[in-house]
OpenMM code with the backbone's topology and positions (N, CA, C; nanometers):
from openmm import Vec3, app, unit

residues = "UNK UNK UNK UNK UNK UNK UNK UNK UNK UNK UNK UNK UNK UNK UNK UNK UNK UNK UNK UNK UNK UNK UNK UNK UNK UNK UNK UNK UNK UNK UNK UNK UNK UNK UNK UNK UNK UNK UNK UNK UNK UNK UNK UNK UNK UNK UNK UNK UNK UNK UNK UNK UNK UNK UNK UNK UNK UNK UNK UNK UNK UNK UNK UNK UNK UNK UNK UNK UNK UNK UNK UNK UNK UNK UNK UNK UNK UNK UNK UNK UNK UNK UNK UNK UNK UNK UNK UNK UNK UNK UNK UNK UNK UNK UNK UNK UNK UNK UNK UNK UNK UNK UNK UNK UNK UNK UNK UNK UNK UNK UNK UNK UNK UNK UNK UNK UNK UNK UNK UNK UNK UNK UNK UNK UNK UNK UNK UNK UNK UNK UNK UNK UNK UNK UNK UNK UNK UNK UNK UNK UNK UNK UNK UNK UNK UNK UNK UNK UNK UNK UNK UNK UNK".split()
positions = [
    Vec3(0.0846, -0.1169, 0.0000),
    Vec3(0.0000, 0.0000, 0.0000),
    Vec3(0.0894, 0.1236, 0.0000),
    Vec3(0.0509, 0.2396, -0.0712),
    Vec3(0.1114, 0.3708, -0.0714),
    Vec3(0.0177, 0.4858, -0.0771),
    Vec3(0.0558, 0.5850, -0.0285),
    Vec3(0.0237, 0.6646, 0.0093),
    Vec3(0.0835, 0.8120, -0.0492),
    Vec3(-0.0439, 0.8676, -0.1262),
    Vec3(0.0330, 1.0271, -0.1687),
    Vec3(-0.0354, 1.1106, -0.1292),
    Vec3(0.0772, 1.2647, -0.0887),
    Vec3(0.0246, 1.3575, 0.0051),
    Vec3(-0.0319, 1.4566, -0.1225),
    Vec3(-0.0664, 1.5420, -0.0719),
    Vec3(-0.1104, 1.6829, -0.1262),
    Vec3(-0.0335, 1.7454, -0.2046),
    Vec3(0.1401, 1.7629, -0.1733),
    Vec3(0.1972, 1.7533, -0.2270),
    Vec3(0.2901, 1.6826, -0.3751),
    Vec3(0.2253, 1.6057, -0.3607),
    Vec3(0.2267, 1.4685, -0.4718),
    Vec3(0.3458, 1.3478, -0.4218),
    Vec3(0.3899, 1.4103, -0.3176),
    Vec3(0.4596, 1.3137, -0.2414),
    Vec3(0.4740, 1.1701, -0.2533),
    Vec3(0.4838, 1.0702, -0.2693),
    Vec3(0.4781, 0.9135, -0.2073),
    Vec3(0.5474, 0.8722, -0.1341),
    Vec3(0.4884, 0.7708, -0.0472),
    Vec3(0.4872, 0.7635, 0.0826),
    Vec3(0.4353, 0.6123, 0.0627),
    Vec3(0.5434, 0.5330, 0.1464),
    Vec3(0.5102, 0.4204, 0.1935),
    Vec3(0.4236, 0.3884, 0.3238),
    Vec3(0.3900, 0.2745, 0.3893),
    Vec3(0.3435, 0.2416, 0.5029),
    Vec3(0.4025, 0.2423, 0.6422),
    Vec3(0.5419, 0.1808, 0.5715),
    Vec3(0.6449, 0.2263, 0.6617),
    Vec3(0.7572, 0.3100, 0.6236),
    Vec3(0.7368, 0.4166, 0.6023),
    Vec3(0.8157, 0.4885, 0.5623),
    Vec3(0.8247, 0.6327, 0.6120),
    Vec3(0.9005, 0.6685, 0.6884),
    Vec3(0.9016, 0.8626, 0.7636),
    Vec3(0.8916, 0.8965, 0.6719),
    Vec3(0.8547, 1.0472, 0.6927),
    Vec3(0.7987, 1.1769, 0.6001),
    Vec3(0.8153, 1.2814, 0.6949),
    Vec3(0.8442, 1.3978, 0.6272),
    Vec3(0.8082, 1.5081, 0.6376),
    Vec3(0.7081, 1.6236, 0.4896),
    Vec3(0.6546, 1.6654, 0.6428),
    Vec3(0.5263, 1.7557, 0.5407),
    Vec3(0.5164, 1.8655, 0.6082),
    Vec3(0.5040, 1.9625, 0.5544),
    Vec3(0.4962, 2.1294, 0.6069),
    Vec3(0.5554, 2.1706, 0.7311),
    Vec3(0.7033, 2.0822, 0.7232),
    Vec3(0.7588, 2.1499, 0.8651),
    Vec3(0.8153, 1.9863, 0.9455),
    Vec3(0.6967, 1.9333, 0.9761),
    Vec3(0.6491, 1.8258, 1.0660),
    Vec3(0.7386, 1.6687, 1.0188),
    Vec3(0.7687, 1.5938, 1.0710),
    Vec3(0.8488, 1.4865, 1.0511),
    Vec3(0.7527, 1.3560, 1.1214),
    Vec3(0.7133, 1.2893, 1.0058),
    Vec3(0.6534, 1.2078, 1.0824),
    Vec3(0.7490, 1.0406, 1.0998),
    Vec3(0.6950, 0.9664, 1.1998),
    Vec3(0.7752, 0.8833, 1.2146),
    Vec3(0.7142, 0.7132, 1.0916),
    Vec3(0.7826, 0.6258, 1.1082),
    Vec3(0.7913, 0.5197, 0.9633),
    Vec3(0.6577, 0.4321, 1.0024),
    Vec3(0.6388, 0.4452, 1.1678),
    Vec3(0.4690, 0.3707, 1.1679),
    Vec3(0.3691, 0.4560, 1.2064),
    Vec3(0.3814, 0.6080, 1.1472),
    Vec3(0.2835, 0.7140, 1.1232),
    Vec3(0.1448, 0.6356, 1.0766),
    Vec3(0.1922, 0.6201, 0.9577),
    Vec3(0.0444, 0.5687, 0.8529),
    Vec3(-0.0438, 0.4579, 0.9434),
    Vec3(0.0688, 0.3431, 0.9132),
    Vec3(-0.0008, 0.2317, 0.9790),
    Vec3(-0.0529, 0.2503, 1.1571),
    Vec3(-0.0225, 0.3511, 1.1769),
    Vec3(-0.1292, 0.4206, 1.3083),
    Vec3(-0.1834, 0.4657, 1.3133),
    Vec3(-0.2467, 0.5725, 1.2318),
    Vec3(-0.2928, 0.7078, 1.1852),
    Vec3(-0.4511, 0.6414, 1.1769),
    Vec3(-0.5193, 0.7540, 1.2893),
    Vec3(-0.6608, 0.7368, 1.1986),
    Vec3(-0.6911, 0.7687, 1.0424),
    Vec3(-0.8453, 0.6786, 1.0004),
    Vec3(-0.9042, 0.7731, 0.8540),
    Vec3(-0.8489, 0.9067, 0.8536),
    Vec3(-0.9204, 1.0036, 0.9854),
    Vec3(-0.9697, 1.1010, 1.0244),
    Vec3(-0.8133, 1.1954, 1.0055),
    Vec3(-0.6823, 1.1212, 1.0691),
    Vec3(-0.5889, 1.2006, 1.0657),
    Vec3(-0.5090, 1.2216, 0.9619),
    Vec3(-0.5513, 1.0950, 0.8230),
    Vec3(-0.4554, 1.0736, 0.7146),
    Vec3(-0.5335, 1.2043, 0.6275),
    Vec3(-0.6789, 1.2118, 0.6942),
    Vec3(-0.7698, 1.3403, 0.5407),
    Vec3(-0.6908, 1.4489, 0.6222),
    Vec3(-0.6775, 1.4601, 0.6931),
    Vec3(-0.6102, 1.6322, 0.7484),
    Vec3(-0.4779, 1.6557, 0.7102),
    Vec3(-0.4024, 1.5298, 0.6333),
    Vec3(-0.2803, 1.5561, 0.5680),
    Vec3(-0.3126, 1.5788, 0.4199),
    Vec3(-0.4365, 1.5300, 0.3628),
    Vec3(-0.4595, 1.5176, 0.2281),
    Vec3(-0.4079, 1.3495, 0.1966),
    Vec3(-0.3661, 1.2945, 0.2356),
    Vec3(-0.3441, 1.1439, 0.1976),
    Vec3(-0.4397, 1.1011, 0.0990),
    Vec3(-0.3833, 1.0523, -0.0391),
    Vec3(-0.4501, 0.9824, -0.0597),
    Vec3(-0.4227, 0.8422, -0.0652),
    Vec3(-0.4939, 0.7464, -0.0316),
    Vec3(-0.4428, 0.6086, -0.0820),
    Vec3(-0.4276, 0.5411, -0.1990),
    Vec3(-0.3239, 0.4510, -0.2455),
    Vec3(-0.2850, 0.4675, -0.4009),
    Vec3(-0.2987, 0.2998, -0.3914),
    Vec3(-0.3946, 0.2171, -0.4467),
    Vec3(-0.3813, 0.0934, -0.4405),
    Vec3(-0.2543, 0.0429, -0.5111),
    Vec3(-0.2498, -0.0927, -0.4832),
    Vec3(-0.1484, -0.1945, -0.5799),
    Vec3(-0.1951, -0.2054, -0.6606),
    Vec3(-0.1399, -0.2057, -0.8204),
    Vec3(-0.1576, -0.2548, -0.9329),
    Vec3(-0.0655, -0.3952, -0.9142),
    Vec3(-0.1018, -0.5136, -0.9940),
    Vec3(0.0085, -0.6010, -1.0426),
    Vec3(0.0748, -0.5399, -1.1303),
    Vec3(0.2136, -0.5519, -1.1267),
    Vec3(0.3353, -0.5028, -1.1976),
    Vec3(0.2933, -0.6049, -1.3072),
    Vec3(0.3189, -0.5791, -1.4482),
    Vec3(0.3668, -0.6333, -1.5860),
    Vec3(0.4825, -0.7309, -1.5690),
    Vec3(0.5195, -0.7958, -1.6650),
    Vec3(0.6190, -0.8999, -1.6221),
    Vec3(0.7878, -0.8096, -1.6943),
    Vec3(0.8188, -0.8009, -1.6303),
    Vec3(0.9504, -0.6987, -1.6975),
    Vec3(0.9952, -0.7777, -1.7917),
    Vec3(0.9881, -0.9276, -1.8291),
    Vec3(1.0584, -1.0142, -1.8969),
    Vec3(1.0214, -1.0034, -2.0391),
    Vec3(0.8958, -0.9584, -1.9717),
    Vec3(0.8254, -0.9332, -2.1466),
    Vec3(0.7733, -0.7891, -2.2354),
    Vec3(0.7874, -0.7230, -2.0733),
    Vec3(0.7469, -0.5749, -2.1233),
    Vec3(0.8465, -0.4605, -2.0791),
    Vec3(0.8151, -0.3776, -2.1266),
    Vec3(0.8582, -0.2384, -2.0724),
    Vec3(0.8177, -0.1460, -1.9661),
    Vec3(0.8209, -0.1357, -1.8615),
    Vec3(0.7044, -0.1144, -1.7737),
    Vec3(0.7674, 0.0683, -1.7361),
    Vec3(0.6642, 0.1193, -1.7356),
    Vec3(0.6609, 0.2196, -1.6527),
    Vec3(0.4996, 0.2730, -1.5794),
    Vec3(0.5891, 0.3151, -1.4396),
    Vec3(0.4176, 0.3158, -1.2897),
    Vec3(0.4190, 0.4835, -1.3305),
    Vec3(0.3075, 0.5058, -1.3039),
    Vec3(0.1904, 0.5816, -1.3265),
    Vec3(0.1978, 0.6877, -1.2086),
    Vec3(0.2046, 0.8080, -1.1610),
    Vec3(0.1450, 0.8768, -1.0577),
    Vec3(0.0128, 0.8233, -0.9410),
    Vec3(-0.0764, 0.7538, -1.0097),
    Vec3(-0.1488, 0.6972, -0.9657),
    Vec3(-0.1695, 0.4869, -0.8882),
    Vec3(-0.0724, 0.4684, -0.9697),
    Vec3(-0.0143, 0.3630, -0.9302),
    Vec3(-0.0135, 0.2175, -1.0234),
    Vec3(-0.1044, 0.2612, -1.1255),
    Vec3(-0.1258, 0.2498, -1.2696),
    Vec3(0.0169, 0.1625, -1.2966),
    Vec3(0.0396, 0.1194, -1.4406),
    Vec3(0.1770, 0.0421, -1.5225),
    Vec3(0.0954, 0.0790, -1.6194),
    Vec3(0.2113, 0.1573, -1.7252),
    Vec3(0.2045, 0.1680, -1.8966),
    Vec3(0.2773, 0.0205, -1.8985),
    Vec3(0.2440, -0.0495, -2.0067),
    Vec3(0.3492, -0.1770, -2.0521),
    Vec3(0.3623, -0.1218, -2.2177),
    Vec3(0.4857, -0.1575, -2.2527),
    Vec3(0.4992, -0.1823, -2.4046),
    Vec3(0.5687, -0.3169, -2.4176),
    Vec3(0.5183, -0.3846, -2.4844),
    Vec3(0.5667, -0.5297, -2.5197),
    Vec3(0.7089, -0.5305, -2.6138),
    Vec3(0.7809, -0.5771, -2.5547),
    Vec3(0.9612, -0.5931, -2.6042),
    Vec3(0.9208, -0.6328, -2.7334),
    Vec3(1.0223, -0.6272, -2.7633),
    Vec3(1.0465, -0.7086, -2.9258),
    Vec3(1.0605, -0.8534, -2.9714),
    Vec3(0.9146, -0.8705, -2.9988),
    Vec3(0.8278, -1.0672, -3.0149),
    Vec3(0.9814, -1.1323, -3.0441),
    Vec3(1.0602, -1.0514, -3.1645),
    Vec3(1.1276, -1.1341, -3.2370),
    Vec3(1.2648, -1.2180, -3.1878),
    Vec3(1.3035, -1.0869, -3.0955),
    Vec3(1.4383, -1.1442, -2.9841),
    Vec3(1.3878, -1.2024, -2.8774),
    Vec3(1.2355, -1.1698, -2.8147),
    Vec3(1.1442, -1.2899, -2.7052),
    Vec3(1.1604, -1.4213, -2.7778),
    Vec3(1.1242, -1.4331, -2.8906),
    Vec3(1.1242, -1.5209, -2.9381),
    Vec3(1.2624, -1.6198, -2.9792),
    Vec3(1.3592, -1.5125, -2.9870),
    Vec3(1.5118, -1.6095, -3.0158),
    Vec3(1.5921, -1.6187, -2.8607),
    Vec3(1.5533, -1.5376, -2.7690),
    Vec3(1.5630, -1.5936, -2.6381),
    Vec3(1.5049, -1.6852, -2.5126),
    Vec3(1.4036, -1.7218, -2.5804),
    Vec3(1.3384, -1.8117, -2.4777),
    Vec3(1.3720, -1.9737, -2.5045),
    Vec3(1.3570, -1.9795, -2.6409),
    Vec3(1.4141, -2.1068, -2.6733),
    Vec3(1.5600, -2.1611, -2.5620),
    Vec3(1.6862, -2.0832, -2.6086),
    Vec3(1.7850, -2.1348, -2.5198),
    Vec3(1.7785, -2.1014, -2.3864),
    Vec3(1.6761, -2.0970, -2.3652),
    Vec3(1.6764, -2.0750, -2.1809),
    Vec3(1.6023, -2.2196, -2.1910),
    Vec3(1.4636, -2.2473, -2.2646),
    Vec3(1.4609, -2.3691, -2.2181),
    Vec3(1.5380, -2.4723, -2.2318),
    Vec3(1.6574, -2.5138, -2.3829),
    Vec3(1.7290, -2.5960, -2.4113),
    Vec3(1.8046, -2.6215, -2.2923),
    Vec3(1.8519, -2.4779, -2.2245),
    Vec3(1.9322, -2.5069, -2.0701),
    Vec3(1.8690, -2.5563, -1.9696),
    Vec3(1.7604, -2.5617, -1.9839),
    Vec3(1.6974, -2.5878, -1.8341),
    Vec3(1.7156, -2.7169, -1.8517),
    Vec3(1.6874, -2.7914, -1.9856),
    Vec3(1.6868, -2.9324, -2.0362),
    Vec3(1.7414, -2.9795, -2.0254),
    Vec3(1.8873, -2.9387, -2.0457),
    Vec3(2.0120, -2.9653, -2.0127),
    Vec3(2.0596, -2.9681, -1.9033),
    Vec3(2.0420, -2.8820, -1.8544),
    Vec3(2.1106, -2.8859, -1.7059),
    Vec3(1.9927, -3.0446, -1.6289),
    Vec3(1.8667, -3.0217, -1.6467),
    Vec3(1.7990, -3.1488, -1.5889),
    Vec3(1.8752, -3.3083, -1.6171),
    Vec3(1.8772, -3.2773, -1.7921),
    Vec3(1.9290, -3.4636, -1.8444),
    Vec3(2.0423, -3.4270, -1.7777),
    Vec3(2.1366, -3.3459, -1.7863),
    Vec3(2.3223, -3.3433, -1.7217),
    Vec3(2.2963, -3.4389, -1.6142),
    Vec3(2.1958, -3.4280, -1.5578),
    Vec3(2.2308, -3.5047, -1.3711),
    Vec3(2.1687, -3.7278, -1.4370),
    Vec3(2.1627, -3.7114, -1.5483),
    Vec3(2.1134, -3.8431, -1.5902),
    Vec3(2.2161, -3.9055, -1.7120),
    Vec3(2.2977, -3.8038, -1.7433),
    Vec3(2.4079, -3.8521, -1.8764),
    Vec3(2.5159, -3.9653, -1.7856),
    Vec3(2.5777, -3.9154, -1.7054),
    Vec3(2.6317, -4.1224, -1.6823),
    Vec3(2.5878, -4.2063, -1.6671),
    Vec3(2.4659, -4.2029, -1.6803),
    Vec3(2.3841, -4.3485, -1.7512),
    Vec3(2.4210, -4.3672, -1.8515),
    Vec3(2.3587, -4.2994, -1.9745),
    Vec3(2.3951, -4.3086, -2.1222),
    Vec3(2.5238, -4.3274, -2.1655),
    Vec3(2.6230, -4.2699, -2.0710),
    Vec3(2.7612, -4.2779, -2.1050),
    Vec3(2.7902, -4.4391, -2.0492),
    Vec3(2.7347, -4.4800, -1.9592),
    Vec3(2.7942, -4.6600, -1.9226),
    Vec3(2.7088, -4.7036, -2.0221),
    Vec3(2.6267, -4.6668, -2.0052),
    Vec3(2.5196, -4.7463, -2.2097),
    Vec3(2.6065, -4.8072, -2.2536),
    Vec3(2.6983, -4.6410, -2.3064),
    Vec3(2.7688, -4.6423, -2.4132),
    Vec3(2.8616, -4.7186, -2.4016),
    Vec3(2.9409, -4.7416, -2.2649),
    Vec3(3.0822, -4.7696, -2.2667),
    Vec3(3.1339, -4.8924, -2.2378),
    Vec3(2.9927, -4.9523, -2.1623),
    Vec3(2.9747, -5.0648, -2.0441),
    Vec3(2.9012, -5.1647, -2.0890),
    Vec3(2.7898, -5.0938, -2.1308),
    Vec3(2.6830, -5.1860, -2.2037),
    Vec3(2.5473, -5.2382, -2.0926),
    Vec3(2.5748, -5.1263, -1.9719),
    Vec3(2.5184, -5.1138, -1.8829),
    Vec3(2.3459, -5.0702, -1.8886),
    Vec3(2.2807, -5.1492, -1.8739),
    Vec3(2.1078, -5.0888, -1.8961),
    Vec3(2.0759, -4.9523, -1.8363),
    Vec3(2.0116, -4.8326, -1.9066),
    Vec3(1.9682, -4.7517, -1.7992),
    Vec3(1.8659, -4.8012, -1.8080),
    Vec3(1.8007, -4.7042, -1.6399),
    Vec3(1.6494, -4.8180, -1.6113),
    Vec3(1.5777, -4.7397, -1.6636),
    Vec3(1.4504, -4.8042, -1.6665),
    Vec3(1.3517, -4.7571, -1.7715),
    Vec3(1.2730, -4.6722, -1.7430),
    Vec3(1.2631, -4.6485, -1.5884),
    Vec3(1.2247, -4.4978, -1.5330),
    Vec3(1.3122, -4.3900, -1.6055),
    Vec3(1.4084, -4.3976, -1.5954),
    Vec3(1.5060, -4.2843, -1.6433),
    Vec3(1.4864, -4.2609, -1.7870),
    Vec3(1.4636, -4.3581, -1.8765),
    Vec3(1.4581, -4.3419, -2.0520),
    Vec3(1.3187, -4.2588, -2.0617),
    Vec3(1.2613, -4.2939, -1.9643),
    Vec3(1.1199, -4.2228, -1.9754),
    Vec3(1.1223, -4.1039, -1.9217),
    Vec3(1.1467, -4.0880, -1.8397),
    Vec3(1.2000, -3.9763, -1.7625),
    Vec3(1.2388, -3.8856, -1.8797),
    Vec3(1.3857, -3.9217, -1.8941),
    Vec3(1.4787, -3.8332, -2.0327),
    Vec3(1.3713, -3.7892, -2.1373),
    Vec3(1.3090, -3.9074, -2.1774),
    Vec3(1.2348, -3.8400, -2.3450),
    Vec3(1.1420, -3.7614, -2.3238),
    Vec3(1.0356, -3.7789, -2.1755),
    Vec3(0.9669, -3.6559, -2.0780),
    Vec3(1.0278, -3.5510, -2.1225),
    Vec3(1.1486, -3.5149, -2.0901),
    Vec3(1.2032, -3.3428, -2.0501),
    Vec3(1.2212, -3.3250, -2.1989),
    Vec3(1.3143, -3.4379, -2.2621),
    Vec3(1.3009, -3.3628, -2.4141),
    Vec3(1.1607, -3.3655, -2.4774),
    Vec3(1.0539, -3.4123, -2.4808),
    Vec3(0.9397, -3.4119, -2.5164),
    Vec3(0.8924, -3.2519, -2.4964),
    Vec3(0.9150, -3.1879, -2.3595),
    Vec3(0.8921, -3.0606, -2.2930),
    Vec3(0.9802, -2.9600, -2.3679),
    Vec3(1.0823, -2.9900, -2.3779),
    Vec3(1.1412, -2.8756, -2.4018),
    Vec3(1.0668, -2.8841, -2.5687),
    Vec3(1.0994, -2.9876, -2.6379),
    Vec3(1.0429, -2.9353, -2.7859),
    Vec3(0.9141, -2.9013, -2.7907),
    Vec3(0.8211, -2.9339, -2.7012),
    Vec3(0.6735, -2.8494, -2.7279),
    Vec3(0.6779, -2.7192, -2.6713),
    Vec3(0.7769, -2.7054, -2.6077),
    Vec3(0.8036, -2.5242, -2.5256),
    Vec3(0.8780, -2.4470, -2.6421),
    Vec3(0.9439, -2.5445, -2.7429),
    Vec3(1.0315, -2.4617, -2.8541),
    Vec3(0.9312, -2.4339, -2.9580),
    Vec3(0.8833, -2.4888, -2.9938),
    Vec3(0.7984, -2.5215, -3.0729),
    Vec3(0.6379, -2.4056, -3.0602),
    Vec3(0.6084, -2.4018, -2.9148),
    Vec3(0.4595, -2.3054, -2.9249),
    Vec3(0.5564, -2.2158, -2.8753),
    Vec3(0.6742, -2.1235, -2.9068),
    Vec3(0.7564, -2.0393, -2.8882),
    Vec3(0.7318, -1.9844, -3.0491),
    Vec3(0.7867, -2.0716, -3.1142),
    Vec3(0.7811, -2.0433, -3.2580),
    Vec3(0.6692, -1.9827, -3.3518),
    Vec3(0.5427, -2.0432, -3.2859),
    Vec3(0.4005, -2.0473, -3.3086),
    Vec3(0.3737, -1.9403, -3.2303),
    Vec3(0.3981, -1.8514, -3.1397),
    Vec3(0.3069, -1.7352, -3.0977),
    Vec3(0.3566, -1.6187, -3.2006),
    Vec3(0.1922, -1.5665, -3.1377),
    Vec3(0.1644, -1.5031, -3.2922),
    Vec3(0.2107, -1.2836, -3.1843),
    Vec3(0.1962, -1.3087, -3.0812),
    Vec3(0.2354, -1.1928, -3.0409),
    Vec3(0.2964, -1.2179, -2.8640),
    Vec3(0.3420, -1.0882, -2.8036),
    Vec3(0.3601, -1.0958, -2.6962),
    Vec3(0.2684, -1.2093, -2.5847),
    Vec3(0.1478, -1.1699, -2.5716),
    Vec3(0.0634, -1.2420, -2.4859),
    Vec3(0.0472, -1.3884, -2.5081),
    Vec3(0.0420, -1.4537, -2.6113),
    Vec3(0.0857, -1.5544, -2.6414),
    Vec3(0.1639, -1.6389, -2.6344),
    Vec3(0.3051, -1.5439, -2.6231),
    Vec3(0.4335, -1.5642, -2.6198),
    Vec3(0.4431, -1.6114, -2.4292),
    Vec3(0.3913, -1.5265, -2.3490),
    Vec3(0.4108, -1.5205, -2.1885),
    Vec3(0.2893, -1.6559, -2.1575),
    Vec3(0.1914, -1.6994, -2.2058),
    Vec3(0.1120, -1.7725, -2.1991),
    Vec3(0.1756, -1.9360, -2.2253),
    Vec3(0.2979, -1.9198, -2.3201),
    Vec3(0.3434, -2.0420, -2.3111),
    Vec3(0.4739, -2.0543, -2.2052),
    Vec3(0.5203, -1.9786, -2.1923),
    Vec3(0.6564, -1.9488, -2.0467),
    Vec3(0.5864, -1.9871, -1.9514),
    Vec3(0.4478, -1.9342, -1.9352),
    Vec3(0.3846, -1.9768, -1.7926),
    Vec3(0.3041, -2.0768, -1.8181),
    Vec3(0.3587, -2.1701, -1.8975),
    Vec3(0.2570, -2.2874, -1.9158),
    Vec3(0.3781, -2.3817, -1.8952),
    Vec3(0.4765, -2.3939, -1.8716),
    Vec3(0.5663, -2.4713, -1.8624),
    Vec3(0.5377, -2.6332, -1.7717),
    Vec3(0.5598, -2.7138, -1.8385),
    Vec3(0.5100, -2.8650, -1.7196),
    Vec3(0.6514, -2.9696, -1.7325),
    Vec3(0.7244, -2.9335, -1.6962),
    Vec3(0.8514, -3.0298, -1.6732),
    Vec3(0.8338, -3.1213, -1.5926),
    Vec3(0.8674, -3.2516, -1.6226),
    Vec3(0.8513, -3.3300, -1.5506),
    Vec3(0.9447, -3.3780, -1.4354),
    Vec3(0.8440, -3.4367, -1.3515),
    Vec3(0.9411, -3.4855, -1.2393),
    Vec3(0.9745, -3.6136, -1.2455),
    Vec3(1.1584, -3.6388, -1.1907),
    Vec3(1.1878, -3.7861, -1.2025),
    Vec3(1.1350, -3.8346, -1.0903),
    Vec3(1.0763, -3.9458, -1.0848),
    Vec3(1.0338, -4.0743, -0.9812),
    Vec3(1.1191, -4.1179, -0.8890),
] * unit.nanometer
topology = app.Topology()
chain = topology.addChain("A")
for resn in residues:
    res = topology.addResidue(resn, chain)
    for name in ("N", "CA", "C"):
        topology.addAtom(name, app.Element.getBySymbol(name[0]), res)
């Protein structure tokens, strides 16, 4: 919650102020009657949810408002991919000396794990893939926050 004076001030909840002289202390507000915040002019400035900075441009409002302008689809779009390839990676990394005694040993991996593995790559290519396919910003944040990686057993 915030708080702007008459002045156009802002002002947190816990936060000192001074106003026409007077110094108030940081649990002013959150003590303050209705009655004593209108004799400063206070107004109360609700929370907006902030925009996702990842995807937009954000700038807050006097009022407490967010302008967003949506970044540029085209570099959203050539950066999200290798964030998921890494996440993918870094997940199979903790499962590759299996595949490597596969390889070397002739050692079975178990079949939780093969399933497991083609899981995360299964994920990451449908996360690359409706990456490719959004047609604008909102689209674009709709599949980031749709993410379902799986868990190993």
């Amino acid at each position: 919650m915030r708080y702007k004076l008459l002045n156009g001030q802002m002002i947190g909840v816990n936060q000192p102020f001074t106003y026409e002289g007077t110094s108030y202390p940081d649990n002013w507000i959150a003590l303050a009657t209705q009655k004593q915040k209108d004799a400063l002019g206070l107004t109360e400035i609700p929370e907006y949810p902030r925009p996702d900075d990842q995807f937009y441009m954000v700038t807050q409002n006097d009022d407490g408002t967010y302008n967003a302008s949506p970044k540029d689809l085209t570099a959203l779009k050539n950066h999200w991919p290798k964030y998921f390839q890494l996440i993918a990676y870094n997940i199979l990394n903790q499962t590759d000396w299996m595949v490597i005694r596969k390889v070397e040993r002739s050692v079975d991996i178990p079949a939780d794990t093969v399933a497991y593995r083609a899981a995360v790559i299964a994920e990451c290519t449908r996360l690359v893939a409706a990456i490719a396919g959004a047609a604008d910003v909102p689209a674009l944040v709709a599949v980031v926050t749709a993410q379902a990686w799986p868990e190993q057993e």
